[in-house]
Structure formats: C-alpha cells, structure tokens
N, C-alpha and C positions, 0 to 999 in steps of 0.2 A: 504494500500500500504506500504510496505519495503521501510526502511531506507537506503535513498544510502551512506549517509556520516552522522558522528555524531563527534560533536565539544563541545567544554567546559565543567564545570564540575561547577552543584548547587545542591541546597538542598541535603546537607551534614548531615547527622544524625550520630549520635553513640549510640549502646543499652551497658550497664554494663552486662557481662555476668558471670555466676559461672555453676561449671560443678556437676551436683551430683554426688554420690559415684557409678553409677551403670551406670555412663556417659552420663546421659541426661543433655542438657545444656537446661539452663533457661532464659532467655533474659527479662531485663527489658524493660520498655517502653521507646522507641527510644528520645533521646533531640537532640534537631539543634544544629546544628556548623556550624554557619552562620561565611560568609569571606574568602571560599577555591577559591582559588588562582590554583592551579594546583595537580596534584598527575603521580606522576610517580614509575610502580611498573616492574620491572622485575622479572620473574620468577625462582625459586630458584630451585635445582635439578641437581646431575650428571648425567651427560652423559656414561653412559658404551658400550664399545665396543668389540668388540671380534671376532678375526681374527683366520681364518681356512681355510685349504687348497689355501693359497695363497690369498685369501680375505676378505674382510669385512663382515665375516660369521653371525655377530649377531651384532644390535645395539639396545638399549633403554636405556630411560631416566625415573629418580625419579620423581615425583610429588612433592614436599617438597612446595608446597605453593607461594607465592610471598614476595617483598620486595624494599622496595624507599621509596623516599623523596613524603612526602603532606607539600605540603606551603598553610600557610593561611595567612589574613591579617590580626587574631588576634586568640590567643588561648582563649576559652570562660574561664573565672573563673570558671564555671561550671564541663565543663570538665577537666581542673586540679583538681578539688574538686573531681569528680565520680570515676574518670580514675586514674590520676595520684598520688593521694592519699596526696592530700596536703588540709590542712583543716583551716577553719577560727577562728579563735581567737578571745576571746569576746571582746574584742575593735577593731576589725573589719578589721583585719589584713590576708592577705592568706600567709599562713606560710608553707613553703616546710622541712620535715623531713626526714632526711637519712633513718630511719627507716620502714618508708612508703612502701608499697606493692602495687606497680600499678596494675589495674584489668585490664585483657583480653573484648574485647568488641565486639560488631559486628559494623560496619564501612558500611552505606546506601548512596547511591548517584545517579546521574543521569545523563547522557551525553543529549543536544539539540541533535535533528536526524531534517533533513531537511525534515522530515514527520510526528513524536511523537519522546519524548524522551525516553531513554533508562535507565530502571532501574537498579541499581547493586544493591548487598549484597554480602560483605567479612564477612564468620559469625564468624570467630575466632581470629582478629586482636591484636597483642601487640605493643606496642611503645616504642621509648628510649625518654626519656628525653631530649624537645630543649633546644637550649643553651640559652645564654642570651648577644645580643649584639644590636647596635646602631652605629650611626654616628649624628656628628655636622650636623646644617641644614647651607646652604650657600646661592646660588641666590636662588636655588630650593628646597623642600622640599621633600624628598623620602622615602615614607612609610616603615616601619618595615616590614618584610615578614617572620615572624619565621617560619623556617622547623623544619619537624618531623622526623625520620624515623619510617616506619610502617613496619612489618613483617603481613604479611595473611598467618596462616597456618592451616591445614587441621584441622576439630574438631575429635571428638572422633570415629564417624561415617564417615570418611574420607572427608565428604562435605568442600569445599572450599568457594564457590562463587555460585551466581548465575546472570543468567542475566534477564529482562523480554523480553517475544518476541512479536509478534502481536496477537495471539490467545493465550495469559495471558489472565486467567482467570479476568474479570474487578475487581471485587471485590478484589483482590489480588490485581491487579495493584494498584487501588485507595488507597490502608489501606496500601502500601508500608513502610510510616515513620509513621504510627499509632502501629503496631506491627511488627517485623522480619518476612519479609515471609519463610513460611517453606512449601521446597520441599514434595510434596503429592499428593493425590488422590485431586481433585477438591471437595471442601468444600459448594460450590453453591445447595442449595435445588431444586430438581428437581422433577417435576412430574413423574413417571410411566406411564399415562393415562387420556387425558383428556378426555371426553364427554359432546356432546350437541345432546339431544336427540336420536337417531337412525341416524344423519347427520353425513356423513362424511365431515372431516376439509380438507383444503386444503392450504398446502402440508397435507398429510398425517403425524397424528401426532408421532412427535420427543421430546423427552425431554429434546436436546439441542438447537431444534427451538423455541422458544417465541412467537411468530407472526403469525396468523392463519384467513381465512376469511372460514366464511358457510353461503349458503341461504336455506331456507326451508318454508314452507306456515305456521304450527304447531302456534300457538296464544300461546302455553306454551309448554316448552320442556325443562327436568331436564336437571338439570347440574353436572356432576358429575366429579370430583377431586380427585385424587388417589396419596395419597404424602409420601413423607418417613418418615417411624415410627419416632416421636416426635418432626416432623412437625405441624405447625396451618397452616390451608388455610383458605382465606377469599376469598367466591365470590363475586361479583356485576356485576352488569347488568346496565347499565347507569347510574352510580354510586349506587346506590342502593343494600345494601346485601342482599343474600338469601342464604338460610342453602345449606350447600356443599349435595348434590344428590336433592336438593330439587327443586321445578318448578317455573320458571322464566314469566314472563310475557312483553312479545315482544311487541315493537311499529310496527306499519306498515312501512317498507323501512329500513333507516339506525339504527343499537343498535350495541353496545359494548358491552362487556361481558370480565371482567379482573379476571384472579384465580390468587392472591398473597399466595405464599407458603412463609415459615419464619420456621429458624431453626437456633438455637446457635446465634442469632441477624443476621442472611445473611438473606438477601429479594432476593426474583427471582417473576417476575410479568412474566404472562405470558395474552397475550393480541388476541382475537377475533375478525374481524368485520363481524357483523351478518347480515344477509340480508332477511327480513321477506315479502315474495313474497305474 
C-alpha cells in the first residue's frame, strides 16, 4: 500500500564522490551522519518566458538542481575529515586549512511514510562551510544546531536524485546506505524457466513470480533450472540438494522444492509447494 503522508528525516549517509576523466562518477562507501535535525532544499533554475501575439506564447524552466539549509545536531569529525577537507594532526587535533578542497559527495536519506519509508539519493551534492557559533546556557540549556548549506546538482549524466517507490526492487531498497543506488536495469538474478517434470506450475511460470504450487503422482521428477549466464543455482527439495536437471525424490503429500539463483552476490530464491498425489 502507498504512502499517504511522509514526515521527518533519518538515516542520513554521505558517499565521497570523484568524477573520472571520461565522467563516470565513483562513489565511495556510504558513512552515517547521525543527528539530522531537518533539510530544506528548494529548487534552483530560471524560469523563461516568452510572449507572442498578445500572450504567454512559451514558458519553461532550467533544471539546475536544488539548494538549502541541513541542520544537524552535530557535524561528525568524520565528515569534516572526508568532505570538508580538514585533517587530524598527530597530537590529535582536527585542524581546518584554507587550502583545503572540499569533495563533492552523494547525500542518502529517508523520510517515515505512514506505510514504509521513503528512500532518497542527491548523487552530486556540494557544501559551504558552517559557521561557528554558541550561546551562554541560562535556566535552560539549548543544543547547538549547526547548518549547512547544501547545493544538489545534476552529475555529468544529468541524474539529480532519486526516490525509492513501492515496486523498488528489494535488494536495492535494503543495500540503500551499503552502496549509492544507481538508476538501471534491475540487477536481481532471475530464472528464464523453471521445471518440475512435465507438470505444469501454477501460476504459470514468470520470472518475476517467486512463488509456485504443483501436484503430480510421479515418485521422481527432474528438476530443471535455467539461469542467467554466470549465475550458480542450487536446488533442494526439503532441504536436501540435487544437481540442477537432475531427479528429485518426492515424499507422499506435502515437499518443497526451492531453486536459489546467485549472481554478482544478489540471491533471488525462488520457492515451490509440491503436492505428490
């Protein structure tokens, strides 16, 4: 079910990014920025317009990316060391230098949805440098909230942002802040064809259905797995492996029967229940 409304903003990550000479950008592996407080980015681009014959004959607007304030409740050392370019000193000091070159990053986050949450990616984000301020404490004591300003602007390949939706692919959803997800073909291994004996599956087999029931009287009936070039499959049969086209050996009534396909480290299982009349 869709999200009717999405509130607040956690698991905050940032990747260090650099662009090759030939413009493929590289993205390190994503670190928390635990503490985000808020983000607010409005969208950057003119507006052109153009008037003919008496009216408003043509209108559009640039894409140029976004731009706002992120308040946290604390900048990680981390991230001024990766990003911002200030480095520790061996008696253990973080030393900020004019000289310094802040790196471009991708910026990961998620809004609560009153159904799942919602995942983002800015992949090409810069920052200015926050400032540096305080106040006395009095009756009450009121936390530091240093802002930032963040620019999101398009990469080399015009890509901005992304959002996740409901038919995200899971594995994408879940590796979210393990790796940048990058817009593409769905990377999930998927069968071509499965078979169990001369039986038909039902539903009628899909390679984006997982989930299949067959009955059949047959005491042994191969099994056969058709996967994508430099895939492994592994069958079993109530838990138990047998070679992929090879013959199974059915109990009478309820058996299982699971083909796990594995490609590039993605797992896709796909799962049977059998029914031996």
């Amino acid at each position: 079910m869709p999200n009717k409304v999405t509130f607040g903003i956690k698991n905050v990550h940032y990747a260090p990014l650099t662009i090759a000479s030939n413009g493929t950008v590289i993205y390190e592996q994503p670190q928390p920025f635990p503490g985000a407080v808020s983000i607010g980015l409005e969208q950057l681009g003119e507006m052109t317009e153009i008037y003919a014959d008496d009216i408003l004959y043509w209108a559009g607007s640039e894409n140029s990316g976004y731009q706002g304030p992120f308040v946290s409740a604390l900048i990680p050392d981390a991230f001024r060391v990766d990003v911002l370019g200030d480095t520790i000193s061996g008696n253990g000091l973080l030393v900020e230098n004019a000289n310094a070159i802040p790196k471009n990053f991708a910026l990961l986050f998620e809004f609560s949805g009153d159904q799942s949450a919602r995942r983002v990616a800015l992949y090409n984000c810069s920052v200015q440098r926050p400032g540096l301020s305080s106040t006395t404490n009095t009756r009450t004591r009121t936390p530091n909230e240093p802002s930032m300003q963040i620019t999101a602007a398009p990469r080399p390949d015009g890509i901005i942002r992304a959002f996740s939706m409901d038919d995200t692919d899971q594995d994408v959803y879940d590796s979210w802040y393990a790796t940048v997800p990058e817009p593409g073909v769905s990377n999930v291994p998927k069968l071509s064809a499965l078979m169990v004996g001369d039986e038909v599956l039902s539903p009628v087999f899909d390679p984006d259905t997982t989930s299949y029931t067959a009955s059949f009287t047959s005491a042994s009936s191969t099994v056969t797995a058709t996967a994508p070039e430099g895939a492994t499959v592994i069958v079993a049969v109530n838990g138990n492996s047998i070679a992929n086209g090879g013959r199974a050996a059915w109990n009478l009534g309820a058996n299982t029967l699971t083909v796990t396909v594995t490609k590039d480290g993605i797992q896709n299982i796909y799962a049977v229940a059998v029914t031996r009349r």
